[in-house]
C-alpha positions as CSV (number, residue, x, y, z in Angstrom):
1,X,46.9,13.8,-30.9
2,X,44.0,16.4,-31.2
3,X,45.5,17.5,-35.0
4,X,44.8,13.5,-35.3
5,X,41.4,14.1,-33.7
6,X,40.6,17.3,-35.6
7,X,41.6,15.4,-38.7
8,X,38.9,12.7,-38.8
9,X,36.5,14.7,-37.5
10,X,37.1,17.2,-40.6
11,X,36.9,13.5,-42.8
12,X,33.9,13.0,-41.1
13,X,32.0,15.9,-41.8
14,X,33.3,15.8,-45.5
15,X,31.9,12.2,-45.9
16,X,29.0,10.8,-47.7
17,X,27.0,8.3,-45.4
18,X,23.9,5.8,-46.8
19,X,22.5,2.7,-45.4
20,X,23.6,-0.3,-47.9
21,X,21.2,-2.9,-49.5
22,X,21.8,-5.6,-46.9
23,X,20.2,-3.1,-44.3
24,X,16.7,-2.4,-43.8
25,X,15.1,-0.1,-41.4
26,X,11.9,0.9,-40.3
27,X,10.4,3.8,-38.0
28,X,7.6,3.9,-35.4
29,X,6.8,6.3,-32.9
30,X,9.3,5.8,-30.6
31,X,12.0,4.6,-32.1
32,X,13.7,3.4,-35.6
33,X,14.7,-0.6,-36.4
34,X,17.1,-1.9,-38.1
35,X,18.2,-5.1,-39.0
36,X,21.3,-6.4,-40.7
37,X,20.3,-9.3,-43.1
38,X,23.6,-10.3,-43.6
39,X,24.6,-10.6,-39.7
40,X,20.4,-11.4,-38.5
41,X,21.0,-9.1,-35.9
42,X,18.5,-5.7,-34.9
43,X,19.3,-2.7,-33.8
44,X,17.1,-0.1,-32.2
45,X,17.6,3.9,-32.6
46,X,15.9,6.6,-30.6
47,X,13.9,9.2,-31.7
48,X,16.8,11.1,-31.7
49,X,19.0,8.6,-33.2
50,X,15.9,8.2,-36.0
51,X,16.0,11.7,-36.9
52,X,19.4,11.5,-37.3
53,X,19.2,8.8,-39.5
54,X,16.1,10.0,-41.5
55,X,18.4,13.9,-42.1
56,X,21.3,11.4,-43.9
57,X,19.1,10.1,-45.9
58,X,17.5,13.3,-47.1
59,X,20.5,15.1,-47.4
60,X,22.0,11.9,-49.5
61,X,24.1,11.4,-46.5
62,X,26.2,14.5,-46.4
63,X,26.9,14.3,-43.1
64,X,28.0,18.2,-42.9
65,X,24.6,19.3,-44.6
66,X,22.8,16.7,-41.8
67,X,24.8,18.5,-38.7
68,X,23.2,21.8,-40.2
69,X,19.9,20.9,-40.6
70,X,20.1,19.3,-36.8
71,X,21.4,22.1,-35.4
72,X,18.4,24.6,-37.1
73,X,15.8,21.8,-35.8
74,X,16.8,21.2,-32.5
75,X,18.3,24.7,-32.4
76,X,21.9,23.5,-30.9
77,X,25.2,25.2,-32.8
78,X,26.6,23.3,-34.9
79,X,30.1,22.9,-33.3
80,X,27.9,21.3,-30.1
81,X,25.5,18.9,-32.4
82,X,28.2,18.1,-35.0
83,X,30.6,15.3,-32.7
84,X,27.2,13.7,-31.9
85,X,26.1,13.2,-35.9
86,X,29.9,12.2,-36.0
87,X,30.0,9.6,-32.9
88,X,26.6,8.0,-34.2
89,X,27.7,7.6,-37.8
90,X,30.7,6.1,-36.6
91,X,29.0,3.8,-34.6
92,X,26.7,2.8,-37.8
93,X,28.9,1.9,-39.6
94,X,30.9,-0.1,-37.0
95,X,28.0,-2.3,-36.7
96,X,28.0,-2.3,-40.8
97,X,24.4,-0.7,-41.0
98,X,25.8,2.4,-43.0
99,X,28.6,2.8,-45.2
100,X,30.7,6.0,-45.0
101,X,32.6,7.5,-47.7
102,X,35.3,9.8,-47.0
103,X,37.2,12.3,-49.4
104,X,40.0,11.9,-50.3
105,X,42.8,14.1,-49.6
């Protein structure tokens, strides 16, 4: 089971993440919104969940490049911060407010 684990998490890092059309998102102070406009529904990030969001989308959402620039900024190792980037993409894209592209192989 943890080859399994290791697996994904290796697909993971190797992916490509980006907020599709049908999502927009805005950040305040506090926190980062986003809404779904084909589901109606709103979801709200933390700052931490924000920043998270904000290093995809600067790094064209190479995940692995993201976990890197986390770690420098909050200045966490990158085998610590990395399952966190990983947990909260995964749960993007669950809710369909990011799509994740993995490579193949």
């Amino acid at each position: 089971m943890a080859d399994r684990r290791e697996t994904s998490q290796e697909t993971m890092l190797d992916a490509v993440a980006h907020v599709p059309e049908h999502v927009v998102h805005r950040t305040f102070e506090a926190e980062t919104l986003l809404l779904n406009l084909e589901t109606g529904q709103y979801h709200g990030l933390n700052e931490t969940g924000g920043r998270m969001l904000e290093l995809l989308e600067a790094t064209d959402g190479r995940v692995r490049e993201a976990v890197e620039k986390l770690a420098d900024e909050y200045e966490i190792p990158f085998e610590e911060i990395a399952p966190d980037l990983m947990s909260f993409c995964s749960a993007l894209e669950t809710r369909g407010l990011i799509v994740v592209s993995r490579a193949e192989g």
